[in-house]
N, C-alpha and C positions, 0 to 999 in steps of 0.2 A: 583540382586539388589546391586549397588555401597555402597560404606562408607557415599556417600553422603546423601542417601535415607535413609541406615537402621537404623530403632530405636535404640533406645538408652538402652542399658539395664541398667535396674532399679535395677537389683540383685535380682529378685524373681523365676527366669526360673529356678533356680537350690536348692531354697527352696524345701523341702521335704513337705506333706500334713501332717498335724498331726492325730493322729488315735481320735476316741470317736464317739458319737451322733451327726448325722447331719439332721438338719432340710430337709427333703429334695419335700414336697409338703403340701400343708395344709387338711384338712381332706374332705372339702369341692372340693378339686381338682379333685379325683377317685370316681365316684360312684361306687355301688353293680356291678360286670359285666364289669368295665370297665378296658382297659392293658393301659401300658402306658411306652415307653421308656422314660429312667432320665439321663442325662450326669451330672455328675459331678465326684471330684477325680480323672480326666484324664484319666475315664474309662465313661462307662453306663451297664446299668442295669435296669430291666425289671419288673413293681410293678404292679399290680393287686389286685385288691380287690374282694372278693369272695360272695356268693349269702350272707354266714352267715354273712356278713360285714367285714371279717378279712381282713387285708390288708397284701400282701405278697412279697418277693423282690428277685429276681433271675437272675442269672448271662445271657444274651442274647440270648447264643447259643445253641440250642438244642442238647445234648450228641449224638444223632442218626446218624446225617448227616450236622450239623451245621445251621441250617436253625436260623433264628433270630427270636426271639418270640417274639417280638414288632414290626413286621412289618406280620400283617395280625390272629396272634398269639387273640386265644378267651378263654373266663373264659365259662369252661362246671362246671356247678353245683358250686364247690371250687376250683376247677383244674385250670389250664392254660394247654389249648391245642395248640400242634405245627400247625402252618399251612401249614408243609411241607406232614407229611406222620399220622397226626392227634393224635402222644402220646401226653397223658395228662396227667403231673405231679402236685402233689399236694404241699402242702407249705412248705415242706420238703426237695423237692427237689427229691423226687422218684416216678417213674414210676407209675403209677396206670391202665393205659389202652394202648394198643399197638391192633388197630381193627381188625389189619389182622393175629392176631396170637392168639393162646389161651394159650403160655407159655409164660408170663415174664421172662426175666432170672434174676440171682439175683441179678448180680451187677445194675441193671437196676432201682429195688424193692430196693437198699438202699440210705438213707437219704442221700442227697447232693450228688445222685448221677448226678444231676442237680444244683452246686453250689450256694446256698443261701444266703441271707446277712440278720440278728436279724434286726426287724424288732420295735416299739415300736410306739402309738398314743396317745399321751395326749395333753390337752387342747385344743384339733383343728389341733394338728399340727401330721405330721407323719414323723419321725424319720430311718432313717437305721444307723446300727453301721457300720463303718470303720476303718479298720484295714489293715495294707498292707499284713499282714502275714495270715489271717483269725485269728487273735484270739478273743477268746470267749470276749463277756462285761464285762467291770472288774467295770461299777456301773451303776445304774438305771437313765434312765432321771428326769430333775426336773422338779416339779410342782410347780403351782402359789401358792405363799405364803398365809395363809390364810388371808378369807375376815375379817372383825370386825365387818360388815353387811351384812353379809349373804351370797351369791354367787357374786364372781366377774360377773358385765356386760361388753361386748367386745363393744369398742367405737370404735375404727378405726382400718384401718389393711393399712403396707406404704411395699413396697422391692426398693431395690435397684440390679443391677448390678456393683458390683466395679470395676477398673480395678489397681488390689494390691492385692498381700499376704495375707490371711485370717489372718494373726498374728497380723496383723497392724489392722484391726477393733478396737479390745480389747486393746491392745496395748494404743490404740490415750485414751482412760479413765484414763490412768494411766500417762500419761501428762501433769501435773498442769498447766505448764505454758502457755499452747496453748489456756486453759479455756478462760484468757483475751486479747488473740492478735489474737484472733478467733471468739472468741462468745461474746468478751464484757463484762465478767463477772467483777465486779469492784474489787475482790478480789480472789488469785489463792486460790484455795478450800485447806482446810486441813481437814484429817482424818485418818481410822485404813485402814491397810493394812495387812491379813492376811491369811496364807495357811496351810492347812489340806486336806495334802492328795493330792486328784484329783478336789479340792475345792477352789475356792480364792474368799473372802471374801473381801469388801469396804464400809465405811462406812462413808462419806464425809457428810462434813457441806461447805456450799456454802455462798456467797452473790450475789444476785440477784439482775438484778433490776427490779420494775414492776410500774404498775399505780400510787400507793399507795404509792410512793417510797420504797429505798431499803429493802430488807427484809432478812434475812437468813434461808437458805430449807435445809432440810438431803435429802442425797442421801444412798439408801443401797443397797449393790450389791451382789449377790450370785451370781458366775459363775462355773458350776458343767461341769468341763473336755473344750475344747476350743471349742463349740460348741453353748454352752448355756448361757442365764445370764439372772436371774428373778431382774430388778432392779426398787425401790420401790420408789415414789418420796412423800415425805411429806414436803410439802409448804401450797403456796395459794389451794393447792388442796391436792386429796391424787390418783397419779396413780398408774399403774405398769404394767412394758412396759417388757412384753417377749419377749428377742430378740436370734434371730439363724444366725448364719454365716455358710456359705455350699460354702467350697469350690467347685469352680467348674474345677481350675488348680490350677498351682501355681502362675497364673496372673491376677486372677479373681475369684470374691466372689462373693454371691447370700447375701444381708442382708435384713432378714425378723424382722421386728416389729409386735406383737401385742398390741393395750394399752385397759387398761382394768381400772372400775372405780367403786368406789362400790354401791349399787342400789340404786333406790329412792332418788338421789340427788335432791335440790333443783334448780330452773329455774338458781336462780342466779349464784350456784357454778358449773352448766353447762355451764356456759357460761365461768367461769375463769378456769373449766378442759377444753377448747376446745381452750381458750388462752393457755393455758399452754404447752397443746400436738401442739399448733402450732410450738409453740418455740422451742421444742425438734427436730421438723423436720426440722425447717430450720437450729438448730446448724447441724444436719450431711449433710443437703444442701449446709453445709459451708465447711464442712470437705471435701468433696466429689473431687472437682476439687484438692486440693493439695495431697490426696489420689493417685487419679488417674495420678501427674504428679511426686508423690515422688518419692527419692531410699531409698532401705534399706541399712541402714548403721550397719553392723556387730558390728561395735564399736564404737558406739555413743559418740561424743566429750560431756558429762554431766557435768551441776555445781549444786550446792545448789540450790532446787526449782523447779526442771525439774521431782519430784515425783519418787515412787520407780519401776521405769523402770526396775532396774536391778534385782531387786524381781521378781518383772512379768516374766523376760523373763529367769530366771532361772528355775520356778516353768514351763515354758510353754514348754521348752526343753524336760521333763517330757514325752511329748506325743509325740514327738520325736523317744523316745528310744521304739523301735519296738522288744525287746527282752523278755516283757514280764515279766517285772519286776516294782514292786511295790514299790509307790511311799514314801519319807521317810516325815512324818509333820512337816511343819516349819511354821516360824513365823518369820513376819519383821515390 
């Protein structure tokens, strides 16, 4: 391919993945019994769900003879059996049956002796941790904020394929100014910007506009390590939209939404939560084409109004550093 042809880099081919909790299938995707090879992180890996429902995540290759366990590869009882020579390892990652021998050896019989990846399922969604180095979870996934009526109900569920940097998802929130030269919004939003930890916290007040004319909505945002973000919308309505980013390179993102509403709503506020969650999807229907044709700019030319970027992308360096070191609490 000449100069003429080849794309144009964007500056993400050499972006590093960050480590934490990544959405990586919904719950409904694996039933009891079933395998399932997953490409993302510029690798795959091999997830099964077991009779007792557990959902379990292991590295492709069977230690034996390399056979691939996602291609032909079955869940006996808990296990995942090779389809090459028939051992079946349990979710540990060690050997549990080998047919045509009646000694295990022992490296065989220990844990990861079949490499694993922590595995975690809440609210529908199921999770694997990532880490370049295998290190252990350093915090737990987050859960939907409590309901004030009862149990959240799941109203819709939307993904995307991006073609960009998983950094840049989260990134584009912390934006003000894109709010009105993008979405319309008749005033760039202000609010809290804060971090604890493996935590970053937002807490925006907006002007909107709708039917009724303009109005102003809080937005609040919990975003727990670069993977997750529980954000709350209190307007004409009240939603809360679980959203997951999984990288699947470093050129390409999986974004999964779920929006959720609290029970028993009235005819009529179903109709202004379904106006509401339209709007939400067509602002990332907006984002989307200059996503997929932006570059990263290392060192963003910023003025007064362009939000705290440089906050964000301090605290997101954080998951960066693969050494295994503990993150210090700030606030901006």
């Amino acid at each position: 391919m000449d100069a003429a042809t080849s794309p144009l880099d964007r500056g993400y081919s050499k972006l590093p993945i960050p480590f934490g909790w990544f959405a990586v299938a919904t719950s409904g995707d694996i039933a009891p019994g079933e395998v399932r090879t997953l490409r993302y992180f510029s690798t795959e890996f091999v997830l099964w769900r077991g009779k007792d429902g557990q959902v379990h995540a292991v590295d492709p290759y069977c230690p034996h003879l390399g056979a691939h366990l996602g291609v032909g590869g079955e869940v006996v009882g808990n296990d995942l059996r090779c389809p090459f020579h028939h051992w079946s390892f349990n979710g540990q990652g060690a050997a549990t049956n080998i047919p045509y021998t009646d000694v295990i050896p022992p490296q065989a019989k220990r844990a990861d002796c079949l490499p694993t990846w922590p595995v975690s399922e809440s609210d529908g969604v199921i999770y694997v941790w990532y880490h370049p180095k295998k290190v252990a979870p350093k915090w737990d996934v987050a859960r939907l904020p409590e309901c004030p009526d009862g149990d959240w109900e799941l109203h819709s569920t939307y993904e995307w394929v991006i073609n960009i940097h998983i950094q840049e998802i989260t990134e584009n929130g912390q934006d003000h100014a894109h709010f009105g030269a993008v979405h319309g919004v008749p005033f760039a939003p202000k609010g809290e910007f804060k971090l604890e930890g493996w935590t970053r916290r937002n807490t925006v007040v907006a002007e909107m506009n709708t039917p009724r004319g303009p109005m102003t909505g809080k937005i609040d945002t919990t975003a727990v390590g670069p993977g997750q973000s529980m954000v709350e919308y209190i307007d004409v309505c009240h939603v809360v939209q679980a959203q997951q980013v999984t990288a699947i390179d470093p050129e390409h993102t999986h974004l999964r939404w779920q929006m959720f509403t609290p029970p028993g709503i009235s005819e009529g506020k179903a109709r202004v939560t379904q106006a509401r969650i339209r709007d939400l999807v067509k602002q990332v229907n907006q984002d989307i084409p200059i996503w997929n044709a932006k570059r990263f700019m290392e060192q963003p030319m910023l003025v007064k109004g362009d939000g705290p970027m440089i906050a964000y992308r301090r605290q997101y360096a954080k998951f960066y550093d693969f050494d295994d070191l503990e993150p210090e609490s700030a606030a901006a």
